[in-house]
N, C-alpha and C positions, 0 to 999 in steps of 0.2 A: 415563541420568541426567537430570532432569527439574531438579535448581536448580545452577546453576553460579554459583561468586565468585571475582572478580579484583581488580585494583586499578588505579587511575588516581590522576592527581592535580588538583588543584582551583588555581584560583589566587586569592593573597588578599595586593595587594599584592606587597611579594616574598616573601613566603613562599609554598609549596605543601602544603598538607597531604593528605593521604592521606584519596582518597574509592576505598569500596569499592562494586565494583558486582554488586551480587546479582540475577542472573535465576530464575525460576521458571516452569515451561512446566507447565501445568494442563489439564482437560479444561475445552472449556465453548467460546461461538460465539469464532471467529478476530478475535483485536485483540492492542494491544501498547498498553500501561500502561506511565508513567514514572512514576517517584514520588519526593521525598527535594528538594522545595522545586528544582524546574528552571527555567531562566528559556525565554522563548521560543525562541531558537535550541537549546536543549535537548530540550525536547518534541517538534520538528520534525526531530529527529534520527531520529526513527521511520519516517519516509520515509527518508531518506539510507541508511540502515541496509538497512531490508527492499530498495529496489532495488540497492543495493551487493554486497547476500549472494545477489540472484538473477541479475548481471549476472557474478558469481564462479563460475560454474555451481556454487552451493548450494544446499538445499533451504529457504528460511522457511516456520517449521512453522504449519503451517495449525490453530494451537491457541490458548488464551489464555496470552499472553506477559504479568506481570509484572516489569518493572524498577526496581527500586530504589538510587539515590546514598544511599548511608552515610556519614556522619552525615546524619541530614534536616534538620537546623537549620541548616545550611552553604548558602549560595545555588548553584547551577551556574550556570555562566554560557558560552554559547558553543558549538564545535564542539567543543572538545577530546575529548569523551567518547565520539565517534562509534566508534571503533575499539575500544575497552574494550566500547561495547555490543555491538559485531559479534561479539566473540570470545565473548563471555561467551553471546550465545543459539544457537551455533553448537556450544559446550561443553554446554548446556543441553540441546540436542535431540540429542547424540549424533554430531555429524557429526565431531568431532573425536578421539574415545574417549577412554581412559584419560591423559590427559596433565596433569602439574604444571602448572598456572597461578597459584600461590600464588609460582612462585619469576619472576613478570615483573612488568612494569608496562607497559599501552601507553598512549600522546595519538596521539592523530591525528583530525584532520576528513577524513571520508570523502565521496567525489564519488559520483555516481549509477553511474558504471561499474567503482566497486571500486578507486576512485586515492586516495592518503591523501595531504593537501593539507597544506602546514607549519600552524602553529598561535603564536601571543605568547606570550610569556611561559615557552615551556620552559625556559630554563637555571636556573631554579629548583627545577624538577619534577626537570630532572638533576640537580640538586646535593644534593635531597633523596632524590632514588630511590638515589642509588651509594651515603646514609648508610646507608639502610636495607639496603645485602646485594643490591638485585636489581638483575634487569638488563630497563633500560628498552628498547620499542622504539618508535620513533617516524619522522615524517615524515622522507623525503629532505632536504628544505628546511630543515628544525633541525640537521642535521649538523652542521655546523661549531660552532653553539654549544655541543650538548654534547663535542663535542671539547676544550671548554676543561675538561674535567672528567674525573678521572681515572674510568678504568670502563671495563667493556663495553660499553656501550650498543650497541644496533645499528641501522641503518635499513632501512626501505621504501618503495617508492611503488606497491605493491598488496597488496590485499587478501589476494592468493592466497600472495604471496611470505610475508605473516605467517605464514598454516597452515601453508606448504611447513617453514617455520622449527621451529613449533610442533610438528611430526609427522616433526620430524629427516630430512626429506627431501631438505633443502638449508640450507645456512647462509647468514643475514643478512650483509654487508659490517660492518666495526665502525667508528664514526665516527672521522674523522681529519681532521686540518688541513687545512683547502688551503692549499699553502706557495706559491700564488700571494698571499693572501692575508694572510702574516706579514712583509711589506714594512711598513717602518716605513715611518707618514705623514711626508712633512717639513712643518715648518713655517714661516712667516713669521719670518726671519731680524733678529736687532737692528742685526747690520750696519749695516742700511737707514737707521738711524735718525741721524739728522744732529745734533748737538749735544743739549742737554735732559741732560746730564750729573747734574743732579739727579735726572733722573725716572727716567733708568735705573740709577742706585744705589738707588732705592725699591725698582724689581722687583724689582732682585735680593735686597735683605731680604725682599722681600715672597715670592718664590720661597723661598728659603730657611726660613722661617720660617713659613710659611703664613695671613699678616698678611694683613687686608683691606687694600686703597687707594684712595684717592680722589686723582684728577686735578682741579686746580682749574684753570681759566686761557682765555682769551678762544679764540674759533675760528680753527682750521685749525693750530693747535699743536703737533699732532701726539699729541694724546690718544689720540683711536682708533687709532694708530697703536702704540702703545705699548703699551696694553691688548692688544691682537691677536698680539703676541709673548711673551706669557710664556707661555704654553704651553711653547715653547721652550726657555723655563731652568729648566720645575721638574722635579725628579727623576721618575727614572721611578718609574712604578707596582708598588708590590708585588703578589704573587701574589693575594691577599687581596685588596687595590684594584681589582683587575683584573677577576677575578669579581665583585665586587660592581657595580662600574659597570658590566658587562655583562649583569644581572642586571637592574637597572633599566632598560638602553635594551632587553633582548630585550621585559621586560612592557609598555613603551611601542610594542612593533611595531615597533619600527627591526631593521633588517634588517641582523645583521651581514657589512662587506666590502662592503656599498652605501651606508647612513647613517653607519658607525661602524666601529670599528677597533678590535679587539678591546688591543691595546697604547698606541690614544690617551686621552692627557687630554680630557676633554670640554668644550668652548670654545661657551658659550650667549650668546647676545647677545640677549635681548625687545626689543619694541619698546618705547618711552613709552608706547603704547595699551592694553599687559597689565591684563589684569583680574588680581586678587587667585586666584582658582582657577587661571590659566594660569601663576602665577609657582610656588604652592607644589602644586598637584595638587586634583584635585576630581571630581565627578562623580556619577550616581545609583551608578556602579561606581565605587569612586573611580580615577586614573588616576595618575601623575606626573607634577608640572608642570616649569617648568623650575630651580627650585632642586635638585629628587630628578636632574633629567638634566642638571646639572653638578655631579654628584658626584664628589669625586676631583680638580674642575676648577677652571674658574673661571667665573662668572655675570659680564658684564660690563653695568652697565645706563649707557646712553650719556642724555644729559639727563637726570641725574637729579632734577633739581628737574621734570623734563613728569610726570615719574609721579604717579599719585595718590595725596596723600599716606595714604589707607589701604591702596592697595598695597601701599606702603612696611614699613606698620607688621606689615605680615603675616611680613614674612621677620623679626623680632628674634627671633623663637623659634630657629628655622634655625640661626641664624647663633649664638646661644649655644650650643641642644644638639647641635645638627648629623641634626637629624632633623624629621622633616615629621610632623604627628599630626591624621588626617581622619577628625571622626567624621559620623557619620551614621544614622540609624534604625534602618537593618539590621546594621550593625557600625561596628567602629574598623579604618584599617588605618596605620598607620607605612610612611614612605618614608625610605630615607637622604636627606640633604641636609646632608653635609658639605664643603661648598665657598668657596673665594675670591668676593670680592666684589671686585672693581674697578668701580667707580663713576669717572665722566666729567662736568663741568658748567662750566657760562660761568657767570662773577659776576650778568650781566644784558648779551643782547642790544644793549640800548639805552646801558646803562650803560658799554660800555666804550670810549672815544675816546682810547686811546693811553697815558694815565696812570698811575701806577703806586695811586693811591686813588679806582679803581673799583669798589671792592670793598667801599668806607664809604657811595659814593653810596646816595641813598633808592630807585632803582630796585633795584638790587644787593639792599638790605636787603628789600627785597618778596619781590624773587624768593627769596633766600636760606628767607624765612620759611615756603616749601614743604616744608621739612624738618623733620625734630622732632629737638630734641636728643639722647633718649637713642636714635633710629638711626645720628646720627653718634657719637656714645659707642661704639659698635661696632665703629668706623672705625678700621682702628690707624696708618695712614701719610695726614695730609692734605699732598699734595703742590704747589704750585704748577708752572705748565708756561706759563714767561710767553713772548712772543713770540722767536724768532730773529731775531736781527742779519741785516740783507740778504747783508751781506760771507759769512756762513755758509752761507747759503741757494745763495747765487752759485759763494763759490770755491772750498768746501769741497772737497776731492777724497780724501783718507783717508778710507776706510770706518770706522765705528765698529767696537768689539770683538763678535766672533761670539758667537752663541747657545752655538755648542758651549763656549768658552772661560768663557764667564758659568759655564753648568752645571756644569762641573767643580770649580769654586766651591762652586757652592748645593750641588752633590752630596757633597762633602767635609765642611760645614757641618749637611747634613740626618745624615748617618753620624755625625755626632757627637752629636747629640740622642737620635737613637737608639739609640746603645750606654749613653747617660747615664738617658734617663727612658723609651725606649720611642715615642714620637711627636713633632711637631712642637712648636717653645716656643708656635705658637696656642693649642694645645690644655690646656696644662699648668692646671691646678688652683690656687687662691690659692696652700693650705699646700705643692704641691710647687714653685710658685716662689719662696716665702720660702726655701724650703731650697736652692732652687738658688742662687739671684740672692741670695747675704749680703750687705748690703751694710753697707761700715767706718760709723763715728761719723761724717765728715766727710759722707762722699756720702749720709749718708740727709737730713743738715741741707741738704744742697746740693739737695735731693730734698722738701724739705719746703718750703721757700722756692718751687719752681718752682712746687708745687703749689697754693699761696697765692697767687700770678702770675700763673697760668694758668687759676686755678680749675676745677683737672681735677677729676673725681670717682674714687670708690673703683675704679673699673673703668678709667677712664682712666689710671690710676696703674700698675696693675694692666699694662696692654696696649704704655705706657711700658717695663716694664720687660722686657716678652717680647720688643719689639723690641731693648733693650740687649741680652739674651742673645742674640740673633739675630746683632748686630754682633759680638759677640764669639766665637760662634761662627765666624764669616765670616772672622774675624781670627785665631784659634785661641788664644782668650786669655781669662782672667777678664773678669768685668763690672767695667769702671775707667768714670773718669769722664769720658774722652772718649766714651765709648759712649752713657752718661745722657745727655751733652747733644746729640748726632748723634741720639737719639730723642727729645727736647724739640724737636729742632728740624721731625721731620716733626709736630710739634702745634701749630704756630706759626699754623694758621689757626682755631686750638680758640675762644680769645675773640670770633675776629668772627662764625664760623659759629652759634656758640652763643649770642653778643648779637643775634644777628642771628634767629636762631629762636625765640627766649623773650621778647624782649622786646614 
């Protein structure tokens, strides 16, 4: 048989779509043609290949080889195809005989001596190949990720073990956990945290509910301390969450069980120095930045008025849809970026000598003006974190309450959302929070007044009240009106921050 077709998969983002690869072995002088839009490490795959198949003791037919990636308007990009070409001109020339390859799928980047090297970005290829019916085979090295994925799939780390497979000579191992590797991470414990009684009833709405937060308050307060521990109290990850945020760190090359953890929240911290592409994703290939790689998590950006304020302005998309959208010439690709925001900042360096209205001074007002109001409109908890008492610092000897006890909380609070609407009150919709959150004659006047007060806007109003459900969830009770006003009160810096930005 002279044209042989298999299948492989492409990456685009996190999708994988199905690129088929058709060989065709012709008379005419000895070459090998790629075709169907390759990028360079694609093309050069024609090396990799011909010494791969002749270090395999196989025959490369000394004819004119044809290759073509289907669809051709699809870019290729990388090593992954090396293995799909190998089998395909090896079916082509006959060395393999009568054998189904319509019912596999292989990725793998092939070595010069016939070793199939892991590859980015597989668990999407797996996640797509088990929809389609077949059974993928791919590098030793991607094991583990497709093991997050129900299937066959099976591995190798040679050339020869594929045909051995393929000609039912010998069977494939099938990918499996390493249960060295299903160790939960632990995390930085709240314990640790020494008074700030306010800031750690934030997290926990802020866990519970999946509320952005901003920490306000001069250095060493124990901000980044704060932020560093929620992880700890937000519930764990659904099945869903799981693979998907595994999905994004496999296409960013993080290597899971060395970068990542296939059952942790993903905890990003950029620097102030982030460009605008490294926060939301970019690239001539685009990649994911780090809002797509705290998906599921939290982004915490520490000084945030150092940022630059176009940075800044880049995540309001994010942060409303919960999705990253990069276009570019050659296509569009979509990143998830559904995640927490906790934000960290000092009123002003200079500004602050001990006072409790450091925060009105004209240095404060400068620096504050590094923000724009409608990013903080996005904010749902502005929290102060004013300095501890020496006496606290010193005598303190009770440990605060533990992460796991916090959890049990936010975990009880999240089960309730989700039996009621399906996801977190962040996420909830205007009309499904009007229907959730009714609020009597008394509390919307009470609620209309603040609004006038505080001169919140429609979305502040709006984010108001998904914290009140929050509390009341926490509490396990309707939305009353102590809850309205324990969320008015994380808005109590909405007027300076915001006279402070506009004017």
């Amino acid at each position: 048989m002279s044209l042989a077709t298999i299948y492989g998969r492409a990456r685009v983002g996190v999708a994988s779509p199905l690129v088929t690869v058709e060989t065709h072995i012709s008379n005419g002088l000895p070459s090998l043609n790629i075709v169907g839009l390759p990028e360079a490490a694609v093309r050069e795959s024609k090396d990799r290949v011909r010494s791969a198949i002749i270090n395999s003791c196989f025959e490369f037919p000394t004819r004119r080889v044809t290759i073509n990636l289907a669809p051709a308007d699809l870019p290729k990009e990388g090593g992954r195809y090396d293995l799909a070409i190998a089998i395909s001109v090896l079916a082509a020339s006959g060395q393999l005989g009568d054998v189904n390859l319509r019912v596999f799928e292989f990725i793998g980047e092939l070595a010069l001596s016939g070793e199939i090297r892991g590859v980015p970005g597989l668990l999407p290829s797996a996640i797509a190949c088990h929809e389609s019916g077949r059974q993928l085979i791919l590098p030793a090295d991607n094991q583990y990720e497709a093991a997050l994925v129900e299937g066959d799939s099976v591995f190798a780390s040679q050339l020869t073990q594929v045909t051995a497979h393929l000609l039912k000579l010998s069977q494939l191992p099938t990918c499996v956990n390493d249960p060295i590797k299903k160790t939960i991470v632990t995390h930085k414990d709240m314990k640790d945290v020494k008074g700030q009684y306010q800031a750690r009833r934030a997290l926990e709405v802020a866990a519970a509910g999946g509320h952005n937060l901003l920490f306000i308050g001069p250095a060493g307060t124990g901000k980044t301390m704060l932020a560093s521990r929620l992880p700890s109290i937000m519930p764990a990850m659904t099945e869903s969450e799981a693979l998907e945020v595994a999905s994004v760190q496999s296409v960013a090359g993080r290597k899971m069980g060395v970068d990542w953890h296939w059952s942790e929240r993903p905890f990003r911290s950029p620097h102030h120095s982030s460009s605008a592409a490294a926060l939301v994703g970019g690239g001539s290939i685009p990649k994911p930045g780090e809002a797509s790689l705290a998906h599921c998590g939290v982004l915490f950006l520490d000084e945030l008025p150092e940022f630059d304020r176009k940075v800044l302005e880049v995540l309001r998309e994010p942060l409303e849809s919960g999705e990253v959208h990069i276009s570019r010439a050659r296509g569009q690709v979509t990143f998830p970026a559904r995640f927490q925001l906790v934000a960290a900042m000092n009123a002003s360096n200079e500004a602050y000598t001990g006072g409790q209205d450091y925060y009105q001074s004209s240095a404060s007002q400068k620096y504050l003006k590094k923000l724009s109001a409608p990013f903080l409109d996005r904010i749902d908890l502005h929290v102060e974190v004013p300095p501890l008492p020496s006496s606290v610092l010193v005598n303190a000897q009770e440990e605060g309450e533990s992460s796991v006890a916090i959890r049990q909380r936010v975990e009880q609070a999240v089960a309730r959302q989700r039996a009621r609407q399906g996801v977190q009150n962040a996420q909830l919709s205007g009309r499904q929070l009007e229907s959730i959150c009714a609020l009597n004659e008394e509390d919307k006047a009470f609620m209309q007044q603040a609004l006038e007060t505080l001169k919140l806007s429609a979305r502040a109003y709006h984010r108001v009240l998904k914290v009140a459900l929050t509390l009341a969830d926490l509490n396990g009770t309707e939305v009353m009106r102590a809850h309205l006003m324990e969320s008015l009160s994380y808005r109590k810096m909405e007027k300076t921050l915001v006279g402070a930005v506009t004017n």
